[in-house]
N, C-alpha and C positions, 0 to 999 in steps of 0.2 A: 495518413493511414490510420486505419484504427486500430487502438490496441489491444492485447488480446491480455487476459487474464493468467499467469502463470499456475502451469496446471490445468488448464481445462481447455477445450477441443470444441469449435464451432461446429455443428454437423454441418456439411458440403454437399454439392450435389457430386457424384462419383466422376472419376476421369473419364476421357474416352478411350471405347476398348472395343473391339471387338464382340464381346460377349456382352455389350450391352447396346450394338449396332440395331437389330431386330426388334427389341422396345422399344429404341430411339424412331425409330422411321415408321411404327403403329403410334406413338405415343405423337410426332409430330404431324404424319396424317390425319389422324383422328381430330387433334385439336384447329389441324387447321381447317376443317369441314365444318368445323362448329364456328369456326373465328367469321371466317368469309360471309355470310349473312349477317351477322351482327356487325360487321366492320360497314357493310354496305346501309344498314340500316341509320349507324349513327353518322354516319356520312354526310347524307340526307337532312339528319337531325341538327347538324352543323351548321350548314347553308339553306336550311326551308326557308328562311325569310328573307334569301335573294331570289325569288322567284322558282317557276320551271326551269328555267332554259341552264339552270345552275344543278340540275338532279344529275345529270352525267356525272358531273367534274367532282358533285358531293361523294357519289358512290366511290368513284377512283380514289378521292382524297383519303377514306376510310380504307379502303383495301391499300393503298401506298404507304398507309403509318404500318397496319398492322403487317406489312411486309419488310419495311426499314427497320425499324423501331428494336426489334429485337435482333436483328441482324447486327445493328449496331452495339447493344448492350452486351451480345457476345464478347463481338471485335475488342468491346472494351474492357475484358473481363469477367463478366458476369458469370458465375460460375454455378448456376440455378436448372432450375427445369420451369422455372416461373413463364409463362405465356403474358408479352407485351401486345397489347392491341385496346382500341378505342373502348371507351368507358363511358357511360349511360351520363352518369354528372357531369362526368368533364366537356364532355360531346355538349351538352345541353347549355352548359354555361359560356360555352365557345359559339355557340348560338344566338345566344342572350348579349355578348359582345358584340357580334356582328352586325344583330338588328339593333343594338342602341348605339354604336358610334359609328355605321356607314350606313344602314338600309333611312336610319330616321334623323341623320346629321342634321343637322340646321348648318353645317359650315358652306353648304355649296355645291361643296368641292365633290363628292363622290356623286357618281351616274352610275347605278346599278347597269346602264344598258351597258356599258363600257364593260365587258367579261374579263379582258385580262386582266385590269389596271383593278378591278375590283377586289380579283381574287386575291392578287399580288398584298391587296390591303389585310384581307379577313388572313392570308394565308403568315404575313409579320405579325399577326398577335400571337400565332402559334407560334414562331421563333422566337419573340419575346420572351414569352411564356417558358420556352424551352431552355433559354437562356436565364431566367428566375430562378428554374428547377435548377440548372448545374451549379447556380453560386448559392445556391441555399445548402448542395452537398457539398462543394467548396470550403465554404467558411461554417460548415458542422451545424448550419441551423435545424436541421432533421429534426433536433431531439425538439427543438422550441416549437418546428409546426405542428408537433402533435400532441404541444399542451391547448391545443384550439377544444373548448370545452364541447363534450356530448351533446346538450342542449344545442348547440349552436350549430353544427353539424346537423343535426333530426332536422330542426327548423331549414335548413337551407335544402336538405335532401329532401321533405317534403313538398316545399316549396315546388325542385325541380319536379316532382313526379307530378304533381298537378297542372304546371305549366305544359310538362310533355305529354300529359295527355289530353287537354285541353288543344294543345298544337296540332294533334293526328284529326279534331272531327271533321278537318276541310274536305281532306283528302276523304275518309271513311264515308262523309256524307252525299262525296260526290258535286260537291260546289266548285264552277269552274273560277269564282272570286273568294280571295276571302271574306267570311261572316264570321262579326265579333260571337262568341257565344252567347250574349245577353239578345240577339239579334235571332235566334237561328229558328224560334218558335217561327217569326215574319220567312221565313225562305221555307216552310217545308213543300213547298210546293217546286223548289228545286230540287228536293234529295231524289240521288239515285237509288231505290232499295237495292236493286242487284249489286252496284255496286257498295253498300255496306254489307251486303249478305256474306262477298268476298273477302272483307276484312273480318267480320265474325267467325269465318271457318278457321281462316288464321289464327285469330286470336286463341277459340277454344281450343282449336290441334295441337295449337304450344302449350295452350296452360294448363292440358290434361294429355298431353302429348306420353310427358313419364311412367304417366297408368296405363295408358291404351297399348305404348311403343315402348316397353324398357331400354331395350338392345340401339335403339335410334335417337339420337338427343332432340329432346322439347321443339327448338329451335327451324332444325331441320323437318321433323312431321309438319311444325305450323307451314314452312315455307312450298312444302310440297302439298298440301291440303292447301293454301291459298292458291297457287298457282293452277292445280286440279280445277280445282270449282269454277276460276277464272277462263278457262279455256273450254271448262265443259259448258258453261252458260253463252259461248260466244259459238261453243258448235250448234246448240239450239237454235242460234240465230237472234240472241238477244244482245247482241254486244254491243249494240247503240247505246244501252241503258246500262252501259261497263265504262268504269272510269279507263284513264291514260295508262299506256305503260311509261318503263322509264327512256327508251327511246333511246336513238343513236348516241352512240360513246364514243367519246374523242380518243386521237394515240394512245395505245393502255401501256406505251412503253415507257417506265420513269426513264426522267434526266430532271437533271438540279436547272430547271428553264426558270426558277421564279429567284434564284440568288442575286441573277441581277437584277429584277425586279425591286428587290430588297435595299440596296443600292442604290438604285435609282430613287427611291421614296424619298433617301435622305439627302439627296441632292436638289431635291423637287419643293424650292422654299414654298410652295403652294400646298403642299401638302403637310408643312411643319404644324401648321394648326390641329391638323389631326393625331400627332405626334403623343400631347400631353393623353387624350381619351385612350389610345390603340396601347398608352404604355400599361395603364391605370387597369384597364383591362387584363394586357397582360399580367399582370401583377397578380390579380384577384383570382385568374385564371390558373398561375404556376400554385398559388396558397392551397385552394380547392386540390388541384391535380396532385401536388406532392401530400396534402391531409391522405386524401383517397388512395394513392399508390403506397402509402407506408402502412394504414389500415390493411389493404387486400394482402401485402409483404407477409404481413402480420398472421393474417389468417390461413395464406397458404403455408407457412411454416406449422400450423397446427394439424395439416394433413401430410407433409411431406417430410416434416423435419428438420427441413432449411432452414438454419438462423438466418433472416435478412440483416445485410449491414447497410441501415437506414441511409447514412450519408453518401455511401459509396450508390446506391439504389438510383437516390434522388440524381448524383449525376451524371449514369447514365442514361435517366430517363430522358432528364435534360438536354444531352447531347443526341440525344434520339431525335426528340424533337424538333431539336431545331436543322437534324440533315433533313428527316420528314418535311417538312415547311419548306426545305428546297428544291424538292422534289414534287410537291405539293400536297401531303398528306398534313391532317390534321392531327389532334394530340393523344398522346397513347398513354396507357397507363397498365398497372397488373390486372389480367384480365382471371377472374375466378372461375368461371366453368369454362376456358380453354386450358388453366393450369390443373386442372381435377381432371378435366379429360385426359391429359397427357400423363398422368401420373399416374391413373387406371388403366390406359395402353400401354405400360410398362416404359413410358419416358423415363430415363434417370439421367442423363447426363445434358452438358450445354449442345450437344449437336440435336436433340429434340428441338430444340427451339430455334434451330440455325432450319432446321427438317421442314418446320411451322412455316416460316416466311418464305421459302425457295417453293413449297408446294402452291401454296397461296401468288405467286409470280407466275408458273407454270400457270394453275389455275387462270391468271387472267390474262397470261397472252393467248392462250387457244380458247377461252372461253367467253373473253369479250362482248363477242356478237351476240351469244346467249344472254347475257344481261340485259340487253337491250327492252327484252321482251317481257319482264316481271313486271306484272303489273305494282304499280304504287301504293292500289288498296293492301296490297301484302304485306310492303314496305311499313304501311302508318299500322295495322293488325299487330305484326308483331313488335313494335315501338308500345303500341298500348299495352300489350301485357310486359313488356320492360317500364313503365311509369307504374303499372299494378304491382310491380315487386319493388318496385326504386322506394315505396313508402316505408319510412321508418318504423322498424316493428315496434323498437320498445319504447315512443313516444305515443302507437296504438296503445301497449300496453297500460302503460302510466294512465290513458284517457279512461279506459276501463278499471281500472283497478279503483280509479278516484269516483269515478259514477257509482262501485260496486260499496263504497269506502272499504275501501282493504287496505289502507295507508293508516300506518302508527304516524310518521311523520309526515302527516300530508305540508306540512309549510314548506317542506324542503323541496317536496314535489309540485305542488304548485308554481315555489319559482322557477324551477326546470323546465317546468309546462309552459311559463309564460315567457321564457326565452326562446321557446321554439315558436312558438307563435310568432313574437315579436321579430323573428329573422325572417318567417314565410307570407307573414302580412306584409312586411317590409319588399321581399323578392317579389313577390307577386303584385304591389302595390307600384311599384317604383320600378326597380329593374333587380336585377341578382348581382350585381358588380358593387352595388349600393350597399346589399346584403350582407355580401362577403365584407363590405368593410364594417359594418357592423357589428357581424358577427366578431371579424378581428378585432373590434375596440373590447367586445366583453370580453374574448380572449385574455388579452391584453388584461385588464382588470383584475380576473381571475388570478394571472398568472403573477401581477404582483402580490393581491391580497398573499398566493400562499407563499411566496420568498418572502415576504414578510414578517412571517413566524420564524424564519432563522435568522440566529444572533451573528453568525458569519456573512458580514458585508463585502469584502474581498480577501482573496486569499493569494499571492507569489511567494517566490521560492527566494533567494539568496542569489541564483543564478539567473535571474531575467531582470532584478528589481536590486539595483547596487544605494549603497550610503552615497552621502555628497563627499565622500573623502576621496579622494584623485589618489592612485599607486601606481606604480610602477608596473612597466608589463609583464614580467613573471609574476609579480602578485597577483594583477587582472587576471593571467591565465589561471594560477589558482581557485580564482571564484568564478571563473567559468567552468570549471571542470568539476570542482565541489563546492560549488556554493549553492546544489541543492539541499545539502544537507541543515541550511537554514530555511524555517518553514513563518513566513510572517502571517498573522489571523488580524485583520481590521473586523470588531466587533459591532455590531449595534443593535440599539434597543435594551432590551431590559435580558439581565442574566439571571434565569430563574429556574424552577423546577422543569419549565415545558420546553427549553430551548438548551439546556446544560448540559445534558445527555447526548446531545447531537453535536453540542463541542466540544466532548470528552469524544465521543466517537471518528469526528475530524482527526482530535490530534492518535486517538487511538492506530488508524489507518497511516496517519502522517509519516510513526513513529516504525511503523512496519517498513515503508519505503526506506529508510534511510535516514530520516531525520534526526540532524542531533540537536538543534538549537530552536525552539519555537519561543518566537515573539508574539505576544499580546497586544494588542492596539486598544486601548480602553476608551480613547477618545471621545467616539460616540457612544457610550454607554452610559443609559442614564438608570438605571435602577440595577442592581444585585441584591439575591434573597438568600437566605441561608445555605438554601440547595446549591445553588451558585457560588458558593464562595466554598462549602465542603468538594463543589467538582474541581474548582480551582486549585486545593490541595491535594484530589486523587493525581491532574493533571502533571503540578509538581512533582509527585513521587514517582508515578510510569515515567516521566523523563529523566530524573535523577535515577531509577532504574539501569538506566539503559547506555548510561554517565554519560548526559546531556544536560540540556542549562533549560530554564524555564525565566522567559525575561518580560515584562512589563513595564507597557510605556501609556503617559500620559492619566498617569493613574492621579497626579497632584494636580489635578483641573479640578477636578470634583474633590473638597474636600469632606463631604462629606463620606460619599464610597472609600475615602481613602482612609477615616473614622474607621467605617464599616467591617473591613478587611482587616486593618489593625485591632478591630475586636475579637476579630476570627481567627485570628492568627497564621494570616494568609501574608503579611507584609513583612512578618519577623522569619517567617520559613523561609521566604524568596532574598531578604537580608538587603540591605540600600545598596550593595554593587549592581542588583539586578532589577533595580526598579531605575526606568529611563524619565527623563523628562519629555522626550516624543522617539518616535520610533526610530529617527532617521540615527540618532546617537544607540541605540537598545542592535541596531542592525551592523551597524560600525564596531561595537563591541561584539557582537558575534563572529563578522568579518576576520575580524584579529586573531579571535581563537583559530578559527579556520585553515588562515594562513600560517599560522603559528604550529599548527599541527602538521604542516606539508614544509616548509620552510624554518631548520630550526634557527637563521641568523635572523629574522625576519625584525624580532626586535631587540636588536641588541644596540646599544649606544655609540657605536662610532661612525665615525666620517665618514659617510660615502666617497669612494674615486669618483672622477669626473669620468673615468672612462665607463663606469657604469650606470651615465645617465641618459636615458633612453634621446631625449633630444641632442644629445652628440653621434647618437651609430651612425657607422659606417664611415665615421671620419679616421684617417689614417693618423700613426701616433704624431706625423710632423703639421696635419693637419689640428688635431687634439693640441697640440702645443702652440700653434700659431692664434690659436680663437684662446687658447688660456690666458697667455698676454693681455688680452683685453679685458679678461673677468676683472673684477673685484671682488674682496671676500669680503665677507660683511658678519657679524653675529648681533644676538638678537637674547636676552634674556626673555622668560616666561612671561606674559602677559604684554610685552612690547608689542608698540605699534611698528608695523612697517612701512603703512604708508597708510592715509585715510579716505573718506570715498569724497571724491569733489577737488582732491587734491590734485596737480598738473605733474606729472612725470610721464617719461618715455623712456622705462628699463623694464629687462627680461629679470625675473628673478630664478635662479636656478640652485633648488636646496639639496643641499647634502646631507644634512644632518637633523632632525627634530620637523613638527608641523608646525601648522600655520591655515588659518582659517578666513575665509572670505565671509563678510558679514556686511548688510547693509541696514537701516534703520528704518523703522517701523513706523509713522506719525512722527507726533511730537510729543510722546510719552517717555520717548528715551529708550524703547523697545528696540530690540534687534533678533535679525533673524540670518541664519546661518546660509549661504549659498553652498560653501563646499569648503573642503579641509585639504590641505596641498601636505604629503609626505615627502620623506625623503627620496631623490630620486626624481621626482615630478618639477616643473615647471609652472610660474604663474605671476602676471604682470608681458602678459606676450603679445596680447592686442596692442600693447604701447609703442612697440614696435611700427605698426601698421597705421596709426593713425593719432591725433592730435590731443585727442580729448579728454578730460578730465580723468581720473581714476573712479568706476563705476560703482566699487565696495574697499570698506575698509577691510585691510590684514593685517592680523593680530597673532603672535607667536603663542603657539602653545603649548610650547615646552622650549628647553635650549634651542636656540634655531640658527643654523649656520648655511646662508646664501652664499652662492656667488654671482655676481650682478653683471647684466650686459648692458651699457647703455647704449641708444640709440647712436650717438656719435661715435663708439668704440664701434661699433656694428657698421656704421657707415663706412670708416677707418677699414674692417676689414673686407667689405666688398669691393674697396678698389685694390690693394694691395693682394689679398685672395678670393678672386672671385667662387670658384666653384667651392671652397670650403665656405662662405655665405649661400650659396644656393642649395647645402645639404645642409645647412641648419632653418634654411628655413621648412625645404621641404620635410623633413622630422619634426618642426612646429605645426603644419600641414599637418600632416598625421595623425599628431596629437590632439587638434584643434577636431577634426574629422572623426577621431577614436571618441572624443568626449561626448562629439553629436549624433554619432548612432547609438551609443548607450542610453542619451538624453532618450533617442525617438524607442530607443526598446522600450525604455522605462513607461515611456509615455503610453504605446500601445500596449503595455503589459496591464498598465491603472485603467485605462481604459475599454481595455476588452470586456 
C-alpha cells in the first residue's frame, strides 16, 4: 500500500451519495457518448492490418475495453472519476505488434484466414500486456516507468502519429488493396473522390467541430457530418463511387470466450515459437501503456484535483486489461476528453464511471445493427485528425524555436532533438516494438547517468538487514521490532560539495523517523573534499543531538581518506570505538546497544540455564535432564580455538556463556573472513549431527566461553533410550537451521532490491 505523509490529505474523488447521484449519471452519459466513437475507431486501429473481415470484431474489441476496463478498476477500488477507455498510442502500437509477429511472421504458423485462432493470438498480447501492467504496480515500478525520458517519448509519439496517419490513406482514398504510400502517385486512377470527400467532412467537422458546435463534442459533429455526407451522396445515386461500410457485427454480447483460448496457446507446442515475439511485444506494449496512463493520471489531476496513486493505477489497469483480453477487448488506458467530459457534467464520484461503461453496454446491445452501417471512410476521417493531434507539440516547438535560433543552449536541445528523431526513424524504419526498446535503452542510460550523482548506493535499516552474530529469540524479536532505529548508508563515489548535502539531508529525514544509530559504509568511497568531511561533522552532531551514535565503517582501506579525516578532525570526534573495520562489526555494535536498551540482563556475565536455550523448548524438566546427561561442559578461554575448518568431528556445540565466532580463510595470505558470531543461548556445530564431513570454518572464542557439547554417539545414545525427546531436539535444530535461512533470504533480497 502506499504510504501516506503524516499530516497531509490526498484529494479523493467524493463517496457516493445521493446528492451527487445527478452529476454522476450527466457526467457518465456524456462521457460515455464521447468514448463509444473513439473506442470504435481505435478498435479498427488495432486490427487494420488483419484485413476487412476483422473490422467488426476490431470495433467490439474497442467498445468491450472501454466497457470492462473501468468497470473493473472500480471493482477494484479505484476511487476516481478518471474515464478508462482505448488510447491513440497504445491502440497504434498494439497494431504495430500484431502486423509484425502475426500478419508478417515468417514462423508459418499463423493464417490470418483462421479468425478465431488469430484473434485469440493478437487478443494474448493484450493480456500479456495487462499482466506487465499489474506487476509493474505490484513490485512499485510506476515511479521507474516514468523516468522514460521526454525525448524518447516525442520521438515514439511522433513516430505513431505519422504511421496512423499514413495507415488511414487506403481506406480515405478508396483503394480496394493496399498501396504502399511511395506507390499511390501509380493508382490514382483508383481513388475514389467521393469517397475521400466523406472522410474530409469528417475530418474538418471534428477539427473545427469546437468552433462551429461548442455544446456538442468535436468527435461526435465529425461522426455525424461524415455519416451525413455519406448517406446524402448515396441518395444522389452516387454510392458506387462510395467506399464499404463496416458491415455485419458478430454477438455484441461479452463472455470470457477467448480465456480459453489463451490456454490453449500454451498447450499448443506449435505455437511456442511464437511465444518469445507476442511476450517481447507484450512487454513494449505494458512500458508504452503504463508511460501513457500515468502521464494522462497526471494531467487529469491537474483539472480535477485527484492525486493519482501511480502504482495502485498501473494495477488496476493491468487487471483490466487482462479481464478485457478475455472478453475480447483490446487495451485501455486514462482516456482525457472522456475524463474532462465527466468532470464538466458534474461527475464526482466512482459510480460516474461505473455510469460510463453500463451506458456504453446498453449502447451496444440495442444498437448494434446501427453500427453496421458507418461507413469506414468516417472511421479512417476521424483517426486522421487523432494522428493530427497525437503529434508532439513541444518537439514542433524545439524544431521551431531552433530554425528561429531562440535557443541560448541550443546543444542541450539539439540532443533532445536527435533522440526524438532517432526513436521515430527507428519506429518508422524497423517497426515500434524495436523503438520502444530503444527508446528503453536510453531510458535506462539516463536514468543511471542521474543515480550516479548520489553518493548513497544502498540504504536498510537494522530491521530487514541483521549482523552475522546468531541470538537468541528474544533478542531477534528485539531487532525485529526495533531494529529500525539502526539506519545503515553504503556510500559511493566521491563525497564533496555537490553530493554532501543530499547526505546530510538522508540522514536529516533518517533522523525524524526514529533513527538512533547511523552507520557509514565508506568502502566505496574514493574521494572526500572539505565540504564533505565539514558535512560529516554537522552529521555527527544532529545525531549526538538527538543521543544517538554516529558509526563508520571501512574507513582504514583507504589510507589516505583516513589521513584526510584525521586532519579534519572528523576521526577524533567520532573516537576509535566508533570507527569499524567493515560494517558487519559497526552494525553488531549497534545491535547491542539496541538490545541493551530493551533488555537490561542482555549483557551481563553469567551462565545461561540450559532451560533457557532455545534449542531445548518445549522439553519437559525430566526430559531437560534426561538429554543433560549427555551434555559435556566444556570452557574455552579468549582467543581459543574450538575446533578448526577441515577438522573431522560430529558434535552440537550449545553455549551458555561468552561468544564464539565462525571464520574461514581467505587464499594463502593467511586472511580470514568472519561467517558469523555464535552468542549465548544459540547453537553451532549442528550440521555435524547430520552428516560426515569435515568441519567447514574454524571457531574461535571471543571472550570466556562456556559450551556444553552433544556428541553424535551421546545423541545416538539418546534416540534409542528417549526417542521423542531426540525428535524435539531436533525439530528446534529445524527451526533454528530454517530461522537462520529466512533471515539469510531477507537479507539477501533486502541487498538486492
Amino acid at each position: 500500500m502506499t504510504r501516506r505523509i503524516p499530516g497531509t490529505r490526498t484529494p479523493r474523488a467524493a463517496r457516493f451519495s445521493l446528492a451527487h447521484l445527478k452529476g454522476d449519471i450527466a457526467g457518465g452519459v456524456t462521457s460515455a457518448i464521447l468514448t463509444i466513437p473513439v473506442s470504435m475507431g481505435y478498435g479498427i486501429l488495432s486490427f487494420q492490418s488483419l484485413g476487412d473481415r476483422y473490422v467488426s470484431y476490431a470495433i467490439l474489441a474497442g467498445l468491450y475495453s472501454a466497457i470492462i476496463v473501468p468497470i473493473v478498476a472500480v471493482l477494484l477500488g479505484a476511487n476516481t472519476t478518471m474515464m478508462y477507455a482505448p488510447r491513440s498510442v497504445v491502440s497504434f502500437l498494439l497494431g504495430s505488434v500484431v502486423l509484425h509477429t502475426l500478419v508478417r511472421s515468417r514462423t508459418g504458423i499463423v493464417d490470418v484466414r483462421d479468425v478465431g485462432r488469430t484473434l485469440t493470438l493478437a487478443l494474448l498480447v493484450v493480456f500479456l500486456a495487462g499482466l506487465f501492467q499489474a506487476l509493474f504496480g505490484a513490485f512499485r515500478l510506476g515511479s521507474l516507468v516514468q523516468y522514460i525520458p521526454s525525448p524518447v517519448m516525442a520521438g515514439f509519439q511522433n513516430a505513431a502519429a505519422i504511421l496512423m496517419f499514413l495507415a488511414q490513406l487506403d481506406t480515405l482514398l478508396g483503394f480496394r488493396q493496399h498501396v504502399p504510400p511511395f506507390e499511390i502517385a501509380a493508382h490514382l486512377s483508383e481513388v475514389r473522390p467521393l469517397t475521400l470527400l466523406v472522410g474530409l467532412v469528417t475530418a474538418l467537422a471534428m477539427w473545427q467541430g469546437g468552433r462551429l458546435i461548442r455544446t456538442v463534442p468535436p468527435v461526435i459533429t465529425g461522426l455525424a457530418a461524415g455519416i451525413g455526407a455519406h448517406y446524402l451522396i448515396k441518395s444522389l445515386g452516387q454510392g458506387a463511387g462510395l467506399g464499404s461500410v463496416i458491415g455485419a457485427m458478430p454477438s455484441a454480447v461479452p463472455s470470457p470466450q477467448y480465456l480459453l483460448g489463451f490456454v490453449s496457446v500454451v498447450s499448443d507446442h506449435e505455437l511456442w515459437r511464437l511465444l518469445p515475439a507476442l511476450t517481447t511485444g507484450a512487454l513494449s506494449l505494458a512500458i508504452i501503456a503504463s508511460l501513457d496512463g500515468l502521464l494522462c493520471a497526471k494531467t487529469v489531476e491537474g483539472v480535477t484535483g485527484q492525486k493519482p496513486r501511480g502504482n495502485q493505477e498501473l494495477l488496476r489497469l493491468g487487471v483490466g486489461n487482462m479481464v478485457a483480453a478475455c472478453f475480447g477487448g483490446i487495451s485501455s488506458g486514462v482516456n482525457l476528453g472522456s475524463s474532462f467530459a465527466n468532470h464538466r457534467a458534474g461527475g464526482r464520484t466512482p459510480a460516474s464511471v461505473m455510469v460510463t461503461g453500463l451506458v456504453i453496454l446498453i449502447a451496444l446491445l440495442l444498437l448494434s445493427p446501427v453500427l453496421a452501417f458507418i461507413p469506414r471512410a468516417v472511421i479512417a476521417g476521424m483517426l486522421l485528425v487523432v494522428a493530427l493531434q497525437l503529434f508532439d507539440r513541444w518537439s514542433i516547438r524545439v524544431v521551431r524555436q531552433m530554425l528561429t535560433g531562440e535557443f541560448v543552449y541550443w546543444k542541450s536541445m539539439t540532443l533532445d532533438l536527435a533522440v526524438v528523431v532517432l526513436v521515430a526513424a527507428v519506429a518508422i524504419v524497423v517497426n515500434l516494438v524495436v523503438a520502444v526498446g530503444i527508446g528503453v535503452g536510453v531510458a535506462i542510460l539516463s536514468f543511471l547517468f542521474r543515480m550516479s550523482k548520489s553518493v548513497v548506493r544502498r540504504a536498510y535499516r537494522g530491521d530487514t538487514v541483521r549482523s552475522r552474530r546468531t541470538r537468541e529469540p528474544r533478542q531477534m524479536e528485539i531487532l525485529a521490532a526495533r531494529g529500525g532505529q539502526i539506519l545503515v548508508l553504503e556510500l559511493e563515489g566521491p563525497i564533496f560539495f555537490g553530493t554532501a548535502e543530499d547526505l546530510s539531508s538522508r540522514v536529516d529525514a533518517a533522523l525524524r523517523e526514529g533513527v538512533a544509530y547511523v552507520v557509514l559504509d565508506l568502502k566505496r568511497v574514493n574521494e572526500i573534499d572539505s565540504t564533505g568531511a565539514r558535512i560529516l561533522l554537522q552529521v555527527h552532531q544532529k545525531v549526538a543531538q538527538r543521543g544517538g551514535q554516529l558509526l563508520v565503517s571501512h574507513l582504514r582501506q583507504s589510507r589516505r581518506l583516513a589521513h584526510f579525516l584525521q586532519d579534519m578532525g572528523v576521526t577524533a570526534l567520532l573516537t576509535p570505538q566508533r570507527l569499524f573495520p567493515d560494517t558487519d562489526r559497526a552494525l553488531e555494535w549497534a545491535e547491542d546497544r539496541v538490545i541493551a536498551g530493551e533488555l537490561r540482563d542482555a549483557g551481563g556475565g553469567e551462565e545461561l540455564p540450559l532451560q533457557r536455550v532455545h534449542a531445548l523448548a518445549g522439553l519437559t524438566p525430566a526430559e531437560q535432564a534426561a538429554l543433560s546427561e549427555m551434555l559435556v561442559r566444556r570452557s574455552y578461554a579468549k582467543g581459543e580455538v574450538v575446533f578448526r575448518e577441515g577438522d573431522p568431528g560430529r558434535e552440537l556445540f550449545i553455549i551458555t556463556k561468552g561468544m564464539a565466532s565462525a571464520k574461514i580463510r581467505l587464499g594463502d595470505d593467511g586472511g580470514e573472513h568472519r561467517l558469523a558470531t555464535f552468542s549465548a543461548g544459540t547453537v553451532f556445530g549442528e550440521v555435524a549431527l547430520l552428516d560426515e564431513q569435515p568441519r567447514s570454518a574454524t571457531v574461535e572464542a571471543d571472550e570466556e566461553l562456556v559450551c556444553h557439547v552433544l556428541s553424535v554417539a551421546a545423541f545416538e545414545t539418546l534416540a534409542r533410550q528417549d526417542h521423542a525427546t531426540a525428535i524435539k531436539l531436533l525439530t528446534n535444530l529445524s527451526r533454528e537451521l530454517s530461522s537462520r535461512l529466512r533471515r539469510a533470504n531477507q537479507t539477501i533480497s533486502e541487498l538486492e532490491s
